[in-house]
Structures are given as structure tokens and as C-alpha cells.
C-alpha positions in Angstrom: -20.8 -14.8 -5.4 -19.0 -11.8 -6.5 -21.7 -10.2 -8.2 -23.5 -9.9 -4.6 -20.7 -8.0 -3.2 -21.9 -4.4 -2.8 -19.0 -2.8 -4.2 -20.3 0.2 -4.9 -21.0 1.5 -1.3 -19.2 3.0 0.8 -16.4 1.5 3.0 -18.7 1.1 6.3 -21.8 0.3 4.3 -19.8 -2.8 2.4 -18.5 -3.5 6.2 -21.8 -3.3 7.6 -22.5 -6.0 5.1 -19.7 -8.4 5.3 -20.9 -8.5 9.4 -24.8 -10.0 7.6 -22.4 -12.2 5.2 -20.0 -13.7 8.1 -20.6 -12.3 11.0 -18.7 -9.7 13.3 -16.4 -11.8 14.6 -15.6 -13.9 11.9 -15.4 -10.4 9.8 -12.7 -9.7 12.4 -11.3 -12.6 12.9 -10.6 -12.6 8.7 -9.7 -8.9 8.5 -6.4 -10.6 11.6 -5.8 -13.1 8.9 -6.1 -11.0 6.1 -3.6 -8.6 7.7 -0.9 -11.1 8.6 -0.7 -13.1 5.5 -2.4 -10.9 2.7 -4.2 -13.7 1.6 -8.1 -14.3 1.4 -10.5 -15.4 -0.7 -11.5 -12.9 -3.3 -15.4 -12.4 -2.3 -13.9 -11.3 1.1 -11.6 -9.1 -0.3 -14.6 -7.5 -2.4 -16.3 -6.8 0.8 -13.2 -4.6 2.1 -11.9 -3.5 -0.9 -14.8 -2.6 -3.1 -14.2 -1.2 -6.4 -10.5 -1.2 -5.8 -9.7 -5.2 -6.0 -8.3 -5.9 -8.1 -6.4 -9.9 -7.8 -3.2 -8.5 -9.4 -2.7 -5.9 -6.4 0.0 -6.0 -4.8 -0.4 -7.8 -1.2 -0.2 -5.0 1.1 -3.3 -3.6 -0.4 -4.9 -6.3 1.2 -3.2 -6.1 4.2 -4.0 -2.4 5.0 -7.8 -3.4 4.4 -7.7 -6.2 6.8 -6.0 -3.6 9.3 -8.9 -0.6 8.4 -11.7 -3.4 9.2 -9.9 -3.7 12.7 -10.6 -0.2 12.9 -14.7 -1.1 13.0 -15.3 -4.3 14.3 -12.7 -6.2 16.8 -11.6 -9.3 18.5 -8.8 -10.0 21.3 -6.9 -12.3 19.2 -6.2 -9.9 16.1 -3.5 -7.8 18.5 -0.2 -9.8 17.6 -1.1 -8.8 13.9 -1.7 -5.5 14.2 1.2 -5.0 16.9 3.1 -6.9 13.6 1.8 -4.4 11.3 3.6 -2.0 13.0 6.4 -2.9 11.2 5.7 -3.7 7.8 7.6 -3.0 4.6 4.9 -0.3 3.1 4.0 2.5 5.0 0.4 2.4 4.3 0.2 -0.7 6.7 2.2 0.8 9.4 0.0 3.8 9.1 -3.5 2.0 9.4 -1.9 -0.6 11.8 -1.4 2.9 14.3 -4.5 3.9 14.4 -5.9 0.7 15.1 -3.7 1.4 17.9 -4.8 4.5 18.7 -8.5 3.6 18.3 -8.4 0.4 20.3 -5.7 1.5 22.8 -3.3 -1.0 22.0 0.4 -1.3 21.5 4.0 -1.6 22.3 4.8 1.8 23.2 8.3 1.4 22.5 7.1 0.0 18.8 5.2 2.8 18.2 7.7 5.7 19.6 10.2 3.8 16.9 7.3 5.1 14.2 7.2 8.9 15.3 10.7 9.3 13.0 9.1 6.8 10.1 9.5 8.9 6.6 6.0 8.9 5.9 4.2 12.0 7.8 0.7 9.7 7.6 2.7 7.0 9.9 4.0 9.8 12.3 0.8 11.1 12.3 -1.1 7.8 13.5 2.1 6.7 16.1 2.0 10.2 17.7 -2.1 9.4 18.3 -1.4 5.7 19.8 1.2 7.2 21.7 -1.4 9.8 23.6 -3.2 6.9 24.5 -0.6 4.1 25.3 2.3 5.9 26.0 4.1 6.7 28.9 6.3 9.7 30.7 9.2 8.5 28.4 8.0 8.9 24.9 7.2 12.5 25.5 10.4 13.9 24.2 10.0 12.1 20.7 6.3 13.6 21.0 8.0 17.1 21.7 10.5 16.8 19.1 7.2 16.2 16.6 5.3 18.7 18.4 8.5 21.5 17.8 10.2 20.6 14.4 8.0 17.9 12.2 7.7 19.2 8.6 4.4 18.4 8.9 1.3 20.8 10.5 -0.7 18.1 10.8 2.0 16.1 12.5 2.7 18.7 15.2 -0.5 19.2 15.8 -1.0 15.6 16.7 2.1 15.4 18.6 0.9 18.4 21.1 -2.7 16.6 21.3 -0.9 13.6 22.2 0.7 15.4 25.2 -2.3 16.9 26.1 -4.0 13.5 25.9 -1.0 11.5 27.9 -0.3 14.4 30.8 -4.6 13.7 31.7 -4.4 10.0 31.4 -0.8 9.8 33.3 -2.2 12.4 35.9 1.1 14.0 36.1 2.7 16.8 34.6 5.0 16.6 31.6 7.8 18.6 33.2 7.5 22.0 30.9 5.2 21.1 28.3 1.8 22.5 29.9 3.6 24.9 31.6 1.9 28.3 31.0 -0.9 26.9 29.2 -4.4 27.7 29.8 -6.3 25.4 32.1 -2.7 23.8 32.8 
């Protein structure tokens, strides 16, 4: 079996061919698993993983892939994992867990306000994204304090999109943050 895996392609392509092996849902549905236990059967973890598997890795490897195959294909029941991955011991799952956040418009708000002061700038970076398009009027002062002192450029930058993003899906203004702003 292993030795039909395409390993060699690129992530999406080997996704794209997990969905002929399995099908999307079960793709999904295994990527949940995957993500919650970091256990699966190698030929699955070929598919995400490609040249990378290895069967000595250590678990959260696994996990993150699970999470980045959320990213692509989907179902309902996959949220409590993800929404667990929030909190994870390794940054690299917190970090893809976010975006899945951000991409599906999911979360706990309040989880993912607890991530804008995570030590990793990646994690910041992906909770500060989710929170543009889950948060609410309240998480805008950890956004601002991102947006105004983050060591990060690409982390401030993300904060003040994430403003931008919440003050035109809240409808509201975000006291002085557009204030002088053009088109504000």
C-alpha cells in the first residue's frame, strides 16, 4: 500500500488524492481523529505527511497534519478537536489548529484571545486572524496591544487586519481604533 502513496507531490495534490483513496469526508473525519489522538494508520499518515513520515516522529507531527487537512476538506463533527487543539502542548498544533479557526470561522473567542500572548509569534499570528472573524467588541484590546507593541511585523500587521475585519463584521466602531483612518 505504501508504495501507492504519492509522496512526492505536493501537500494539496497528495490531499486531493487521499479524497479518491477515502473519500472527503472520511479524509476529514480521519484528519479529527488524527488530530485528537495522533494516532492513524501509516498509509494515512503518508497521504498527509508525504516525504516527512517518518513512524518514529514524534506525535504532534501527526496531529498538526490532521489539523492542516481541516484546513481543505471539512466536517461539523471535527470542531471539539480543533477547538482542543487550541490548547495543545507544542505550538505547531496551536498554530495550525487557529487557522483552521480562522479559515472555517470557528472558535471560543475567549480560547483564542488566551493565544494572542502565546510565545510563539506563528500562534499569535493565526489567533489574531480567528479573532477578526470570531471575535467580539471585547478582544479588541488584546488585538490593539498586538497591533501596538508585538515584536513581530507580521503579528501587528495581523492584529490591525483583524480590527479592520471585526469593526465591518460587528458593524460598529472600535472606539478609537479607525478613528482618522481613511474610508473610516
Amino acid at each position: 500500500m505504501a508504495d501507492r502513496v504519492p509522496v512526492s507531490l505536493s501537500h494539496s495534490a497528495r490531499l486531493r488524492a487521499a479524497v479518491e483513496r477515502y473519500g472527503a469526508s472520511s479524509l476529514a473525519s480521519r484528519a479529527a481523529a488524527l488530530l485528537a489522538t495522533g494516532d492513524e494508520d501509516p498509509e494515512f499518515l503518508r497521504y498527509l505527511g508525504g516525504r516527512a513520515y517518518a513512524p518514529d516522529l514524534d506525535p504532534y507531527w501527526f496531529q498538526s497534519w490532521g489539523a492542516r487537512a481541516l484546513e481543505y476538506y471539512w466536517v461539523d463533527s471535527a470542531a471539539p478537536a480543533v477547538i482542543g487543539g487550541l490548547s495543545h502542548r507544542h505550538w505547531r498544533v496551536r498554530m495550525v489548529c487557529a487557522r483552521v479557526c480562522a479559515v472555517r470561522s470557528l472558535g471560543e473567542p475567549e480560547r483564542l484571545a488566551l493565544l494572542l500572548g502565546d510565545s510563539n509569534w506563528r500562534v499569535r499570528d493565526a489567533a489574531a486572524w480567528a479573532l477578526g472573524g470570531v471575535g467580539e467588541f471585547e478582544h479588541t484590546a488584546g488585538l490593539r496591544s498586538l497591533m501596538n507593541g508585538d515584536s513581530s511585523p507580521r503579528v501587528r500587521g495581523r492584529a490591525e487586519g483583524a480590527l479592520v475585519a471585526m469593526a465591518e463584521r460587528l458593524d460598529r466602531p472600535l472606539d478609537d481604533f479607525l478613528v482618522g483612518r481613511p474610508g473610516a
